[in-house]
C-alpha positions in Angstrom: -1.3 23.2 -21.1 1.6 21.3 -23.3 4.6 19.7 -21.9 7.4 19.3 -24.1 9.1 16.2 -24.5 12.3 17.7 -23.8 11.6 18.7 -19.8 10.1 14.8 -19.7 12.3 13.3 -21.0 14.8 10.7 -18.7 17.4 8.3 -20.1 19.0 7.7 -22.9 18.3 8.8 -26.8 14.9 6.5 -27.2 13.5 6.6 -23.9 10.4 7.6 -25.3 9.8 3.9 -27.2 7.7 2.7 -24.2 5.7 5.5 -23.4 3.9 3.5 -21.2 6.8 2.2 -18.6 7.4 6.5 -18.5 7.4 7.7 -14.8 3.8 8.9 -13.6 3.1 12.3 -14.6 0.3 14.6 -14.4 -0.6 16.9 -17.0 -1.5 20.0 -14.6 -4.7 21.6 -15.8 -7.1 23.7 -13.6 -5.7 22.2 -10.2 -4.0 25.7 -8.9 -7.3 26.9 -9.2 -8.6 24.7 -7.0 -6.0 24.5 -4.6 -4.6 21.1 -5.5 -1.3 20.6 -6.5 -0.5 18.9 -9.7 2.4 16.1 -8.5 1.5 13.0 -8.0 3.9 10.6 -5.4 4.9 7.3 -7.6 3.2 3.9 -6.3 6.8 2.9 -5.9 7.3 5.2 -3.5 4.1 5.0 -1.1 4.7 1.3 -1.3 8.2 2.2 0.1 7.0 4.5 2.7 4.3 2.2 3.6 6.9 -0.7 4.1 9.3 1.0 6.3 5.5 2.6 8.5 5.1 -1.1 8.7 8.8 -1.8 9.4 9.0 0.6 12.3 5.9 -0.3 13.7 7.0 -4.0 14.0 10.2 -3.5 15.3 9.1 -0.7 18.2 6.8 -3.6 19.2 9.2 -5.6 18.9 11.6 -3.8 21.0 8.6 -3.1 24.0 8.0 -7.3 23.5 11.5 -7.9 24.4 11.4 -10.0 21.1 14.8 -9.2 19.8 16.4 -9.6 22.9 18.9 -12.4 24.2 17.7 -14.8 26.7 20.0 -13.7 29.0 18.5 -9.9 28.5 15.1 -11.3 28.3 15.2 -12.5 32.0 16.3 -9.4 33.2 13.4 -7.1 31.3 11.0 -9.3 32.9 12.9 -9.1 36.6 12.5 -5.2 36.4 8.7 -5.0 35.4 8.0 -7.4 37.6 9.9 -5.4 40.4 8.4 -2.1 38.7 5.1 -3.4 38.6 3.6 -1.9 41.7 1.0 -0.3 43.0 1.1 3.6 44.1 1.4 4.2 47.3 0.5 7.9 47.1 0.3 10.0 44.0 2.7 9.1 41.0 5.1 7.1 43.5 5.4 3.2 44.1 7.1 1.4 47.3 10.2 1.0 45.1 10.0 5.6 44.0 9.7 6.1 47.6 12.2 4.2 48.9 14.2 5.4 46.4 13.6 9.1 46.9 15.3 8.5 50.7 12.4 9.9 52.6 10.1 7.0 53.8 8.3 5.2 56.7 8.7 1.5 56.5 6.0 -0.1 59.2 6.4 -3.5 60.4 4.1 -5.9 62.5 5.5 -9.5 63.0 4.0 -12.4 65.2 6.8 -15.0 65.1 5.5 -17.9 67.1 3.6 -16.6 69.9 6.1 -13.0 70.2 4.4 -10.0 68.6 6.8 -7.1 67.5 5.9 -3.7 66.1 8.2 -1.1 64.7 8.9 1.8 62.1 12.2 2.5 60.4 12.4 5.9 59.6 14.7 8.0 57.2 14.7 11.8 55.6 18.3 12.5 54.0 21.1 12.2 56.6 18.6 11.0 59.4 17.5 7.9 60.2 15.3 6.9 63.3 14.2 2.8 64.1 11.6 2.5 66.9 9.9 -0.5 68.3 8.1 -3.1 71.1 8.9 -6.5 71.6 5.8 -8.4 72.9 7.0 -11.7 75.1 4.0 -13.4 76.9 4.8 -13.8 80.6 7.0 -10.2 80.1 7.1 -6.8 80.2 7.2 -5.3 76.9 10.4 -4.2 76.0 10.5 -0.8 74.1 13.4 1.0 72.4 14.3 4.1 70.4 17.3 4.9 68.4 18.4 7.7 66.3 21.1 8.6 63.8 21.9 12.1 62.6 25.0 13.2 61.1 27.2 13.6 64.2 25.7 10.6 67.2 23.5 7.8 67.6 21.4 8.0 70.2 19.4 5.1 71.8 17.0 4.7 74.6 15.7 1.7 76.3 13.1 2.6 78.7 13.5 -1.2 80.6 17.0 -0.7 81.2 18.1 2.7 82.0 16.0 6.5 81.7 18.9 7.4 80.7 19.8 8.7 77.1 22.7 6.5 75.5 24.5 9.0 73.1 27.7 8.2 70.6 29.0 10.7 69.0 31.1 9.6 65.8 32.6 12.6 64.4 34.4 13.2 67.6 37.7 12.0 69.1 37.3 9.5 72.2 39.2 8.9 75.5 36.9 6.9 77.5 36.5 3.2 78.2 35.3 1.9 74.9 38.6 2.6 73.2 40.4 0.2 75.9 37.5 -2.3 74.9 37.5 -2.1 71.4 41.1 -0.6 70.3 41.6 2.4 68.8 41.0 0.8 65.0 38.1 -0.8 66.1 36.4 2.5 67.2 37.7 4.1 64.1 35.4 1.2 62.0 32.0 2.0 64.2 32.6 6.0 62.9 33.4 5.0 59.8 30.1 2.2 59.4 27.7 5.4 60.9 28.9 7.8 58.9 28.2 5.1 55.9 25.0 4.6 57.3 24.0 8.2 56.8 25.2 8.7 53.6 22.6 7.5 50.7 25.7 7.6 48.1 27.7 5.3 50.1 25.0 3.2 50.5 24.0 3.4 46.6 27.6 2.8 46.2 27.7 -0.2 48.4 24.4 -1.5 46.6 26.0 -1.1 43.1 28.8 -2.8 43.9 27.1 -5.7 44.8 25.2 -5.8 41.7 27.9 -5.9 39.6 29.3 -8.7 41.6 26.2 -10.8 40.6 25.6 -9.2 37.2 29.2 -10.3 36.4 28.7 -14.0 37.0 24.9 -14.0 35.2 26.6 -12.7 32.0 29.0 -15.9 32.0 25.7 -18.3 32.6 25.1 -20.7 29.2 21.5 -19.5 29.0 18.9 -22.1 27.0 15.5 -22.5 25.7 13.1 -24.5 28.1 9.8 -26.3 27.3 6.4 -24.2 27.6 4.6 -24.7 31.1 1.7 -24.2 32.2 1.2 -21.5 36.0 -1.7 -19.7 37.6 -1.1 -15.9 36.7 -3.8 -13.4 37.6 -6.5 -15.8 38.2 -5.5 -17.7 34.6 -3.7 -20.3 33.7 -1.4 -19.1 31.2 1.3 -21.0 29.0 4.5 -19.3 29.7 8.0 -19.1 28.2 10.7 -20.7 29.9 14.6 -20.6 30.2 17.2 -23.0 31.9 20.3 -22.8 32.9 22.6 -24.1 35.7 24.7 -22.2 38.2 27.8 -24.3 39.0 28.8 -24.7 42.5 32.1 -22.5 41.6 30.0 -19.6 39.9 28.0 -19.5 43.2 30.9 -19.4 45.6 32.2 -16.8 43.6 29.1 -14.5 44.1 28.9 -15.3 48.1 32.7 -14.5 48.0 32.7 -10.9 45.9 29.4 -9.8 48.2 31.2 -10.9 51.1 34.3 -8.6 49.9 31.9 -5.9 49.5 30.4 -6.3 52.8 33.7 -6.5 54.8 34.5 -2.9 52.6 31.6 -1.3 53.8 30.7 -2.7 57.1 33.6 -5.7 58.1 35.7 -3.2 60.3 32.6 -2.5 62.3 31.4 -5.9 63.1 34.6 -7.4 64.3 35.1 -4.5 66.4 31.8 -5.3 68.1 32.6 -9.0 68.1 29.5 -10.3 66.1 30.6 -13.2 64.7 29.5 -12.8 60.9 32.7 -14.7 59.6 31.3 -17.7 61.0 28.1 -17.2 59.8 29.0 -16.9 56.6 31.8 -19.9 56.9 28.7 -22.0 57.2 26.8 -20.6 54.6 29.7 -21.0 52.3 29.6 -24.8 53.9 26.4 -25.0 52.8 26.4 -24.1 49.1 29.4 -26.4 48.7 27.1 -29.2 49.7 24.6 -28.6 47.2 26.7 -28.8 44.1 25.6 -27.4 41.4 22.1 -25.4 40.9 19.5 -26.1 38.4 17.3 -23.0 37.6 14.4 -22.7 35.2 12.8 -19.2 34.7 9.3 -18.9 33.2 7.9 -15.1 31.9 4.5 -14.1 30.6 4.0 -11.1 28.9 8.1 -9.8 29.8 7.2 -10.4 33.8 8.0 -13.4 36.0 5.8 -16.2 36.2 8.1 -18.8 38.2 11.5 -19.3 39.3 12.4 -23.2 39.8 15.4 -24.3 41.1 17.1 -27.7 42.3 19.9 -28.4 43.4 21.9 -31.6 42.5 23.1 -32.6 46.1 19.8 -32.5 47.0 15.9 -34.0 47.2 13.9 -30.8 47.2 12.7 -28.6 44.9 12.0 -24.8 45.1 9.4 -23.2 42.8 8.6 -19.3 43.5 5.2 -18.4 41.9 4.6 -15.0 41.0 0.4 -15.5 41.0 -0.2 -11.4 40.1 -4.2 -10.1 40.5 -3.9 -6.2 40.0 0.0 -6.2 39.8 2.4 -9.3 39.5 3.8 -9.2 42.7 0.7 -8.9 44.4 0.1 -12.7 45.1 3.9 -14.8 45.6 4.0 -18.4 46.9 7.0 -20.3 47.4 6.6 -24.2 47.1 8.9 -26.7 48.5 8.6 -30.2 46.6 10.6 -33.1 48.3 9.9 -36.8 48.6 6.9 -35.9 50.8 5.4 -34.0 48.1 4.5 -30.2 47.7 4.3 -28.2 50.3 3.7 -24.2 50.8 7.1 -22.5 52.7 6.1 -18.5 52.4 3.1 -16.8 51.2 3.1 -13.5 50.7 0.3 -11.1 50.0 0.1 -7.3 48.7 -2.0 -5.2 49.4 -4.8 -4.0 46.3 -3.8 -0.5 44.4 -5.4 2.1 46.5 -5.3 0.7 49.8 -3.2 1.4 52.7 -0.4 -0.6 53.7 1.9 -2.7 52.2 2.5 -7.0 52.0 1.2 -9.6 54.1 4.0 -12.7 54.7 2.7 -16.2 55.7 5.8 -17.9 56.9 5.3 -22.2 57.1 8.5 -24.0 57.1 7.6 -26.8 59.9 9.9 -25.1 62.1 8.4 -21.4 62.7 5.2 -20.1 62.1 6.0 -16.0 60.9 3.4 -13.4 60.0 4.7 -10.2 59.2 3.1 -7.5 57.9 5.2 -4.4 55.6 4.1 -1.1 55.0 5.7 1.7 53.2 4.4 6.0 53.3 6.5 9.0 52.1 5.3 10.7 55.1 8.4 11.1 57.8 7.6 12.3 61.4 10.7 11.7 63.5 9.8 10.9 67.3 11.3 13.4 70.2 14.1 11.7 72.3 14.6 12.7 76.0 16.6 11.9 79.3 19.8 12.6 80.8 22.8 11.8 78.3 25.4 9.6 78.8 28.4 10.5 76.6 29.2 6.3 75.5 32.4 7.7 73.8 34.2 9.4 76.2 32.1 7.6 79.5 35.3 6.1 81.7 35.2 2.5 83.6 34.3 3.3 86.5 31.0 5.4 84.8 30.5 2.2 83.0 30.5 0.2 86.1 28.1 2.3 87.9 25.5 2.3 84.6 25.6 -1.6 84.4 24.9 -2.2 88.0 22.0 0.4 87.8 20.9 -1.7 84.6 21.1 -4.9 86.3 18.7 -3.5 89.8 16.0 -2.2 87.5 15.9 -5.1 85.3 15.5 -7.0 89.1 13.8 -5.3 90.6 11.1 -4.8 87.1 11.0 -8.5 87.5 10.5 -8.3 91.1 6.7 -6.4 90.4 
């Protein structure tokens, strides 16, 4: 078959004076008839194709590697697959789905010098359930059991009273409690419970927080550290580092927005029942002044935490968190106080291998208490039946609450007494 110059030709009058710089063309001959078609792609353009293969390929690797990120963004990919990087606790699901799916069993088991105390938090939607022994050598174990719904609390405390202890906090009160704790003060305790049993208020309350802290991180002048050296599953790997400083101002102004948050949410409540947070967190704030400002180096292998070091400048210890991995990275965690003494281990904590039951192992050291405390986590929820005769807290009067505290006192006597 013929092709005429005038279907190839391209260009201008004379474009056929270097035949040989012509596009590539095929001259179709028996190629139909063998299934083949006659157009052949120019090199130019599976070079180009290959580039941008190439190009692509790079960059979603790139992407994955957090290697066009900012420091600042670098940091926080590692945070979440290091927090994401945990084992399954049942099918498909880690500690952090479950817990996040609001139906779970949290199991804890603490020895905290010499007292033993063992306990499950429960919750499924609107319900929440806590149940637990106290363990004191020389006395009687002291059990208790309390439940929210969405209308009361309920609470039982077999060493004091047989009695059920029920507050209802949808409901108007009239009895002693509003004399006690003022009608606004009341009005905080409904308003914290029903909180408590809402998992958008408490999402709500949790969001806020973070952007309290996220808001201050994006100000921090983030830098380039030195390579070092840590133990990360079983190896010792050279890992990435990043500095930067948190001022003594940025800090109180994170302590000061949670705070905010806190008294939002909760504040109302606490004062009306006379725990003295405030102060609590007057000295805190006392604290942090003290310190001045805060040195912290973060060091990431492969986009996960190896270490957090931080110092402060008002002071002559060190902290260094080690994230040591084996199956996942936040299997194995030491934290390491260095002071003029030398290094010394504050908290171990321990998870438990992929496939096993249970949760983390905590090894508490810090010269002043000696803490072990064990956490486990199930998607299984099985609340626990509560019985007795109720007593209506809300509307009980004062003389009612007379008679129940001197009951209270005799058994706790005369339990003593045997």
């Amino acid at each position: 078959m013929i092709i005429s110059k005038s279907k190839l030709f391209y260009g201008k009058p004379g474009g056929w004076q270097h035949m040989d710089k012509r596009p590539d063309v095929m001259i179709e001959k028996d190629t139909k008839a063998k299934g083949v078609s006659g157009k052949k792609v120019p090199k130019r353009a599976i070079w180009m194709i290959g580039g941008v293969a190439v190009a692509v390929i790079v960059l979603a690797i790139g992407i994955c590697n957090g290697a066009f990120l900012s420091r600042r963004n670098k940091i926080l990919l590692a945070t979440r697959n290091t927090l994401k990087d945990m084992p399954q606790v049942v099918q498909n699901m880690t500690a952090a789905d479950i817990i996040a799916s609001g139906k779970y069993t949290i199991g804890v088991k603490a020895d905290i010098n010499g007292k033993d105390f063992d306990g499950t938090f429960k919750r499924e939607d609107t319900q929440l359930q806590a149940m637990g022994t106290f363990s004191i050598s020389g006395s009687e174990d002291i059990e208790f059991l309390a439940s929210l719904d969405e209308e009361q609390l309920s609470t039982s405390i077999p060493v004091l009273t047989d009695d059920l202890l029920v507050y209802n906090y949808r409901e108007e009160k009239d009895g002693y409690i509003v004399d006690l704790l003022g009608a606004d003060g009341v009005a905080a305790i409904d308003a914290a419970l029903r909180e408590l049993t809402s998992k958008e208020e408490q999402n709500r309350a949790a969001q806020e927080i973070l952007s309290v802290i996220y808001d201050e991180y994006k100000t921090l002048d983030i830098k380039k550290a030195e390579k070092e050296e840590f133990i990360v599953d079983g190896s010792v790997r050279k890992c990435n580092g990043y500095e930067f400083t948190v001022t003594e101002d940025e800090l109180l102004q994170v302590m000061d927005g949670v705070k905010e948050v806190y008294d939002a949410y909760y504040g109302g409540a606490a004062d009306a029942l006379k725990l003295k947070l405030g102060d609590d967190f007057s000295q805190l704030r006392d604290r942090a002044c003290s310190m001045g400002d805060i040195n912290v180096k973060v060091y990431v292998y492969q986009n996960k935490l190896a270490a957090v070091v931080a110092e402060a400048e008002n002071s002559d210890t060190a902290f260094r968190l080690l994230f040591k991995g084996g199956e996942y990275r936040m299997q194995n965690l030491e934290l390491l106080a260095e002071d003029l003494e030398g290094e010394h281990s504050m908290l171990e904590l321990t998870g438990k291998a992929a496939g096993e039951e249970g949760g983390y192992e905590f090894l508490i050291d810090n010269g002043e208490h000696d803490i072990n405390l064990v956490i486990s986590i199930s998607g299984e929820v099985q609340f626990e039946k509560m019985s007795g005769d109720r007593i209506d807290v809300g509307n009980m009067s004062e003389a009612d609450l007379r008679k129940f505290i001197l009951r209270t006192v005799g058994t706790i006597i005369t339990s003593h007494i045997r």
